[in-house]
N, C-alpha and C positions, 0 to 999 in steps of 0.2 A: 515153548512158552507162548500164551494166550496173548497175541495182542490187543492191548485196548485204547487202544490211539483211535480209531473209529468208533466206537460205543458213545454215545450219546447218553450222558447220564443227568444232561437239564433238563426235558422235558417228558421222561419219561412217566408217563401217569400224574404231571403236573399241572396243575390247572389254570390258564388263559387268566390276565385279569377283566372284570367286568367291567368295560369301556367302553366308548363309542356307543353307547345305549341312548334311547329318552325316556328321560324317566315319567312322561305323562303319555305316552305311547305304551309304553311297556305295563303299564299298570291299569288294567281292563276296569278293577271296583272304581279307580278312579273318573275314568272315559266316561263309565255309565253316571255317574254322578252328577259330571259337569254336561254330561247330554241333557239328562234329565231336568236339570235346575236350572241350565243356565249352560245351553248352547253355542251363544255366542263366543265363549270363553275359548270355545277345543283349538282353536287357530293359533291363538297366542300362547296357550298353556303347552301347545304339542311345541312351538318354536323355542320356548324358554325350557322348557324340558331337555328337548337336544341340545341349547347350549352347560346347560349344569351336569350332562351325561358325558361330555367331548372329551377324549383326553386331557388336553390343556388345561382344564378345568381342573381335573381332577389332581393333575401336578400342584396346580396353583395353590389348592384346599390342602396338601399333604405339606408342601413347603411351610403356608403359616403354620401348622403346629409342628413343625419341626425346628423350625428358629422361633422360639416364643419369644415374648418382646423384654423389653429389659428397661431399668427403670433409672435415668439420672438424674438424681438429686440439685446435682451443682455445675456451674457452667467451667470449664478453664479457670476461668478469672476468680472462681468462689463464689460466684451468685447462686443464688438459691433459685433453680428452675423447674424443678418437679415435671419434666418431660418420662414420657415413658416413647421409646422406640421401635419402632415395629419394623418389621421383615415387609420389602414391596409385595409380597405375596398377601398379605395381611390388607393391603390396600386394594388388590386387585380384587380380591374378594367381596371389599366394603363396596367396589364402584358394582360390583352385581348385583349384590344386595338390594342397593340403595335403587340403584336402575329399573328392579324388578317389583317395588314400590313397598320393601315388605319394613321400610321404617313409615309407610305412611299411606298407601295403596287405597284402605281401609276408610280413608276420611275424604278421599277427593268426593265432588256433589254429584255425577250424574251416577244414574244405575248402581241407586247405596247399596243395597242387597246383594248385587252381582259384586261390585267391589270386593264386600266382605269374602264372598267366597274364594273370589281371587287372591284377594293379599290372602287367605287360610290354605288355599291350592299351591301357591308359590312357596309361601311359610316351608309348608308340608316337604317341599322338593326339595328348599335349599337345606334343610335341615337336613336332608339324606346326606348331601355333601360336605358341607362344613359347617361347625354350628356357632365356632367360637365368634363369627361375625353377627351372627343373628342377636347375643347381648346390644352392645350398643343401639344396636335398628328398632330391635320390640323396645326399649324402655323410652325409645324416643317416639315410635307410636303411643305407648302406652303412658306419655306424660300430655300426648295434645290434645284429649278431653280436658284432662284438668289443667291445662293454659289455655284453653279456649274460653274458660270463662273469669277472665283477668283480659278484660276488652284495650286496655294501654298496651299490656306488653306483649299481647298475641298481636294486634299490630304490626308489631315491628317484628315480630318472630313467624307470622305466619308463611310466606313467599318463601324462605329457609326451611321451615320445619317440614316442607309438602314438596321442596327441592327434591329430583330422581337424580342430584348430584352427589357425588361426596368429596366433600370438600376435607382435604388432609391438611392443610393451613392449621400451624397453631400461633392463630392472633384474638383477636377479640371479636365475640359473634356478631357485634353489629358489619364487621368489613367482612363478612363471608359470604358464599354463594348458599350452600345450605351448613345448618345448625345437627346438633347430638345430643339427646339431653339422659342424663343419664341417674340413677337414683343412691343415698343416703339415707338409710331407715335405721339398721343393726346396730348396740353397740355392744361393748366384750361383755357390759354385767347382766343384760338382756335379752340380746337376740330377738328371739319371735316376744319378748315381752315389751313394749313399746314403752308402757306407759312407766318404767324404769330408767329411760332416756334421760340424760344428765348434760348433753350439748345444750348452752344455752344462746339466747337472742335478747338482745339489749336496743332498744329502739335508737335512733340517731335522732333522728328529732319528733315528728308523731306517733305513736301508737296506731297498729292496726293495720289491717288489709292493703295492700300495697302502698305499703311506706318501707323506708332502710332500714337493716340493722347490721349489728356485726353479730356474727357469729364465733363462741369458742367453744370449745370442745373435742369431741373426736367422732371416729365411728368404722367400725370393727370391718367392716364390708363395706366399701365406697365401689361400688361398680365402675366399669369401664373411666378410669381416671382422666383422660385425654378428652372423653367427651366435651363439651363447648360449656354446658353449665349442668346444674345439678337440682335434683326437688329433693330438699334435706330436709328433715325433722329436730327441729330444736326447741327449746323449752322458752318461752318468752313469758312475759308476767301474766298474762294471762290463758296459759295451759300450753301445753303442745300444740306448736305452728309448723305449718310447711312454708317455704323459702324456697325459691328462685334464686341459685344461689353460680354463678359465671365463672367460670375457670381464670378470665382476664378483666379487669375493670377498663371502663369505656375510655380511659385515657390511656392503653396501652400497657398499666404499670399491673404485674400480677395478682389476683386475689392473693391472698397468706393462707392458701390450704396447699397444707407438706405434706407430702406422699410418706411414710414412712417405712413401707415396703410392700413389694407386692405379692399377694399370696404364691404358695407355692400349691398350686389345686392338683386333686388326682387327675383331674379334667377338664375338657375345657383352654386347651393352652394355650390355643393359638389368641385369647383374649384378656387383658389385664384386670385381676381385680386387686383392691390396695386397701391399705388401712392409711388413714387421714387425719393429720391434726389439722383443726379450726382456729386460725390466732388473730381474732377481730378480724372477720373475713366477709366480706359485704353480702349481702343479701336482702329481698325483696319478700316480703309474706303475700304468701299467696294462699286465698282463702280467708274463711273469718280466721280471727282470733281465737286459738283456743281448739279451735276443730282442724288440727293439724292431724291429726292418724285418721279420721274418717275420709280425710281428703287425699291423702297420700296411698289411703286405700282403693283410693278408685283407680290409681295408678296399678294399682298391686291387682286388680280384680284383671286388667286387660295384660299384665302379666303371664295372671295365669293361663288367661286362653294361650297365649304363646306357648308356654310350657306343653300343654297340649297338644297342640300341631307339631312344636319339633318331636315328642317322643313320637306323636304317630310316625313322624319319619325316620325315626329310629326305628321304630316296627317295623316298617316298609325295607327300610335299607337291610336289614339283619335279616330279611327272609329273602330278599333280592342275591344277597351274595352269598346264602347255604345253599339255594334254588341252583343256582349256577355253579359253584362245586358241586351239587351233587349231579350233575347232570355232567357233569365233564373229570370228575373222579370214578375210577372204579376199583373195586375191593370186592375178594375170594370171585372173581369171573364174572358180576355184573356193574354198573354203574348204581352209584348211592340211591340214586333218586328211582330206581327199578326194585330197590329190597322194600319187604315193606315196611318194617319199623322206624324206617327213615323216611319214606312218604308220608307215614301217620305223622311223626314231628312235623315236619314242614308243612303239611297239612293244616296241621293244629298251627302253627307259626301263622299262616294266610290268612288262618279264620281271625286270629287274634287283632293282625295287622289291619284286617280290612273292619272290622266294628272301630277300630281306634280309629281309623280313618275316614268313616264315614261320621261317628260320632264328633268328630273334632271338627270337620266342614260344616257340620250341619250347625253344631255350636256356634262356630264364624259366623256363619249366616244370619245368626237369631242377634247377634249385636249392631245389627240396622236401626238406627236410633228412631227408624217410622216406624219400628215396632209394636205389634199388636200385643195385646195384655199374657196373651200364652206366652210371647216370643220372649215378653220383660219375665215373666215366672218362669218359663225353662232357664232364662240365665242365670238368676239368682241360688235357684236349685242343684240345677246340672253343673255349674261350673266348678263346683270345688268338688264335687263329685267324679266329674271325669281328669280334674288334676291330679287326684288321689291315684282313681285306678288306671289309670293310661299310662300314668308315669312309675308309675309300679310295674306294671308291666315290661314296659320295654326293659328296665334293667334286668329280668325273666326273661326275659328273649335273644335280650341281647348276649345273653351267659350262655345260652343254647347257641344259639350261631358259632360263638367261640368252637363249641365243642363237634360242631359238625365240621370246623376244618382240620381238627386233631391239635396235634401240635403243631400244622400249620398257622392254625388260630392265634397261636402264644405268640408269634413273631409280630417284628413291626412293618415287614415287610409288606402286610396288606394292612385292609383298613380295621380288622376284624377291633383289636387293643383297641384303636382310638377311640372306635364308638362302645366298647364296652365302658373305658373309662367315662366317656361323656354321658350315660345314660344318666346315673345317679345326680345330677343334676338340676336333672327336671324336677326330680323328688322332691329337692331339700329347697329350694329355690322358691320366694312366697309359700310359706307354710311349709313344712312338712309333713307326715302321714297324719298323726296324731290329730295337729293344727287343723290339716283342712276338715279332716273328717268330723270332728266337735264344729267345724263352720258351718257342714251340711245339715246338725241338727240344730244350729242356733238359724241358718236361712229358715228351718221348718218351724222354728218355735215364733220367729219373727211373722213368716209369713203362711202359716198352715194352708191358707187359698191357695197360695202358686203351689205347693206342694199336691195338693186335692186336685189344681185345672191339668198338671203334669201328669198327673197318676191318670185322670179317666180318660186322656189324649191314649196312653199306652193302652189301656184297657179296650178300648174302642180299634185300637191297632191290632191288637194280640187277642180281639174275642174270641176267634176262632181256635186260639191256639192253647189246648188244654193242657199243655205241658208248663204254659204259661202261669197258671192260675194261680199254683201256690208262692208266686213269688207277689201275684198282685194284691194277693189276701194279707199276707206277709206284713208286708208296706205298710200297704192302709191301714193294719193296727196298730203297725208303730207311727204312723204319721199322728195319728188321734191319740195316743198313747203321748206323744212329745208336745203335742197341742194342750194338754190337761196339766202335764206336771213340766216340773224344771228339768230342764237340759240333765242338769248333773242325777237328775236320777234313772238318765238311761245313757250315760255317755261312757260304759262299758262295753256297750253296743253299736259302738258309732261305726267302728271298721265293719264290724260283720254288716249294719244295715248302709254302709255307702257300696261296697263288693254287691248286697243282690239289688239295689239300685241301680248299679251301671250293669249288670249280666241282663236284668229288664230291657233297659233302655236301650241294649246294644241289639238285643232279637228285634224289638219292636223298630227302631232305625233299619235294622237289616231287610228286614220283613219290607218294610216301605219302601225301601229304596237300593234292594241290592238284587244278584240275581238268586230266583229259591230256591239254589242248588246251596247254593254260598247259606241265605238264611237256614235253611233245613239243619244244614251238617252245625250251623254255630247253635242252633236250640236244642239240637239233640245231643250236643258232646258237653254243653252248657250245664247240661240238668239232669245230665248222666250223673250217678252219685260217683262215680269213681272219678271223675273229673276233678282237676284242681291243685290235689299236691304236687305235681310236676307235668311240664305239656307233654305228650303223642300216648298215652293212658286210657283211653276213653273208646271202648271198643263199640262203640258207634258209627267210628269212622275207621269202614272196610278198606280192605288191599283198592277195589276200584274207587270209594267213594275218594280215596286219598289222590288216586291220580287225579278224578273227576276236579279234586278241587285246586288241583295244581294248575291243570288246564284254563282255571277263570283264575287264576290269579297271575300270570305273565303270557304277556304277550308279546 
């Protein structure tokens, strides 16, 4: 009889996990980027890269979504305390976070333009690791435009809101070291329809622009519940207000907004989100009167670039860890990443990751408030544009990675499940498909200039490139097409003209700013007609150009 007391049956043909990496080392389209733009950056981005790549790290990211947080209502005694509890793993993550500037990075004053790229480079990384921290940190960058101009209360909030601390205290914002602010827009009969909103605001004593109210109502999606205060949407007598609205009132004794449970999400776990009753709960208006969703929208616009940078690192991450199976798996006598139809995908995977990549920094970049007139028109334009398709993508990507580990993929054993469930987030998250892509042609009907300075910036890029052409032809007749008539007489067009929008924009970024191995293989697999129903299809990209483009995309 065969003994098999020596046979080794763990590690046979089983594959290493990917650790002890940096993830701004290891990512070559990145390096050239920040060389390119904004060299000073490689020192600090390569240090904090190796700390988000370390093991420990990576324990740390795997533990918060493995004890999700849990939600107590009531204390011992029967007080009503609406604490939600997190796992220390959940903390260690927020002090990275917060350290790595990505709740605030973006708005310190010197070198604004490099900042931005930096908090979008950092963004980009932590997202590869854990994302459920990054709610909290973006919605508390993305509410300090619009507290910046409420001159009383940004006062007292500004030293907190720009804190690289994170302060896990739940007491009242004024005794903290730094603040979270966190957002209230949705409610169950509306959703993306705002102006359906039934929470109402009852003035305390004046009317108007920072003055009290109380707040009752509800709201179907209250993000990250724990945060310090919240910019809530409620109906006050004179329209739709946004409120400044404190988890704790300044004498210690709790606001009256009740958790009443917290979602149970496909994804996303390691972070809390709740549904909320309002029961005369103080609050502060912020903004005019009345111009509460335009205002709470600029909240939502700096959202979305977030949404953006984390799927780019969901691109990134999902081609990082099929790259590394297939390089350390092998099947019928070669390794994965030696066959070719599995080079093509991953291939295709690189090219995918590196335009979302580059596209998403470069967008960072252009919300430098010393901004020239292209930089204010590419935002308006591109931003809900690369919402749409970046975050579409990745959950495309991230389905394929799955499938490059087999049924290894199906387990929870690696990271593969968690980021598949997290992608679809980005999606539904500010706008979904529909939502943004009808935003792209009302940006165009508002402003057909930025749309026209954007279009001849590409065209001026991509002259040379005749493969180009009929995408720029394209365009320009629906941009003057949407400029003549109403939105809704082309807004059955909206997906198919935001899709050759960002396939432009991502050759033309490449073209600019990447290596023209990387740009060549993404305009010829791009505009290959068989390109698109599903990635590694596009016989464009040969057995070598596939390894050529493996080669520039780790290192």
């Amino acid at each position: 009889m065969q003994n098999h007391s020596s046979v080794d049956f763990t590690h046979n043909n089983q594959v290493p996990e990917l650790k002890n990496y940096n993830l701004y080392l290891s990512d070559p389209a990145l390096n050239q980027l920040i060389k390119k733009i904004a060299p000073s950056l490689q020192s600090e981005l390569s240090e904090k890269g190796a700390v988000l790549g370390v093991e420990s790290t990576l324990r740390i990211a795997e533990d918060a979504n493995q004890y999700p947080p849990e939600l107590h209502t009531h204390s011992r005694t029967g007080e009503r305390i609406d604490f939600v509890k997190f796992h220390p793993a959940w903390h260690q993550m927020m002090v990275l976070a917060r350290s790595n500037g990505i709740a605030n990075r973006c708005f310190e004053d010197s070198s604004h333009q490099q900042q931005w790229l930096a908090y979008g480079a950092l963004e980009y990384m932590h997202g590869q690791i854990e994302a459920g921290t990054m709610c909290p940190n973006n919605m508390t960058q993305a509410a300090i435009p619009v507290l910046k101009k409420e001159d009383g209360l940004f006062a007292q909030l500004e030293s907190k809101l720009l804190s690289k601390e994170h302060d896990a205290r739940d007491i009242p914002w004024q005794q903290k070291v730094s603040v979270s602010i966190g957002m209230g827009m949705t409610e169950k009969q509306g959703g993306s329809d705002l102006r359906t909103n039934t929470t109402t605001a009852t003035a305390l004593l004046e009317q108007g622009r920072g003055e009290q109210y109380q707040i009752n109502g509800h709201k179907w999606f209250f993000s990250a519940p724990m945060c310090d205060a919240h910019l809530v949407l409620a109906k006050s007598e004179g329209g739709h207000s946004c409120f400044f609205v404190p988890r704790w009132l300044e004498d210690g004794t709790k606001n009256p907004i009740e958790i009443q449970r917290l979602k149970n999400k496909v994804g996303n776990r390691s972070n809390a989100s709740s549904e909320v009753l309002f029961k005369n709960a103080f609050g502060i208006m912020i903004g005019e009167e009345g111009r509460g969703i335009p205002v709470i929208l600029e909240m939502a616009t700096y959202s979305r670039v977030n949404c953006i940078l984390a799927s780019s690192g969901f691109l990134r991450q999902a081609f990082s860890q099929s790259l590394h199976y297939a390089k350390h798996r092998k099947a019928f006598g070669k390794y994965l990443v030696e066959q070719p139809l599995m080079a093509r995908l991953l291939a295709d995977m690189a090219l995918e990751g590196q335009a979302a990549m580059t596209m998403s920094l470069i967008l960072a970049s252009r919300f430098d408030t010393n901004t020239d007139e292209f930089g204010l028109a590419w935002r308006r334009f591109m931003t809900p544009a690369a919402k749409f398709w970046i975050c579409k993508r990745a959950i495309e990507v991230c389905g394929e990675a799955m499938e490059v580990f087999g049924g290894n993929g199906y387990v929870e054993d690696n990271q593969m499940g968690r980021l598949f469930r997290e992608a679809p987030v980005n999606s539904i998250w500010e706008g979904s498909g529909n939502v943004i892509c009808l935003d792209v042609l009302r940006a165009i009907a508002r402003n057909p200039e930025d749309a026209e300075l954007v279009l001849t910036n590409m065209k001026n890029i991509g002259a040379q490139e005749a493969r180009l052409v009929p995408l720029m032809t394209w365009l320009s007749n629906a941009v003057q097409r949407i400029a003549k008539q109403r939105v809704e007489a082309v807004e059955i067009d909206a997906r198919l003209l935001t899709q050759k929008l960002m396939m432009l924009a991502q050759a033309c970024l490449l073209i600019e700013y990447a290596n023209p191995s990387i740009a060549e293989a993404f305009i010829a697999s791009r505009t290959d007609p068989d390109w698109g129903a599903v990635l590694g299809v596009s016989s464009t990209i040969s057995e070598a150009d596939a390894q050529r483009i493996l080669a520039l995309s780790w290192t």
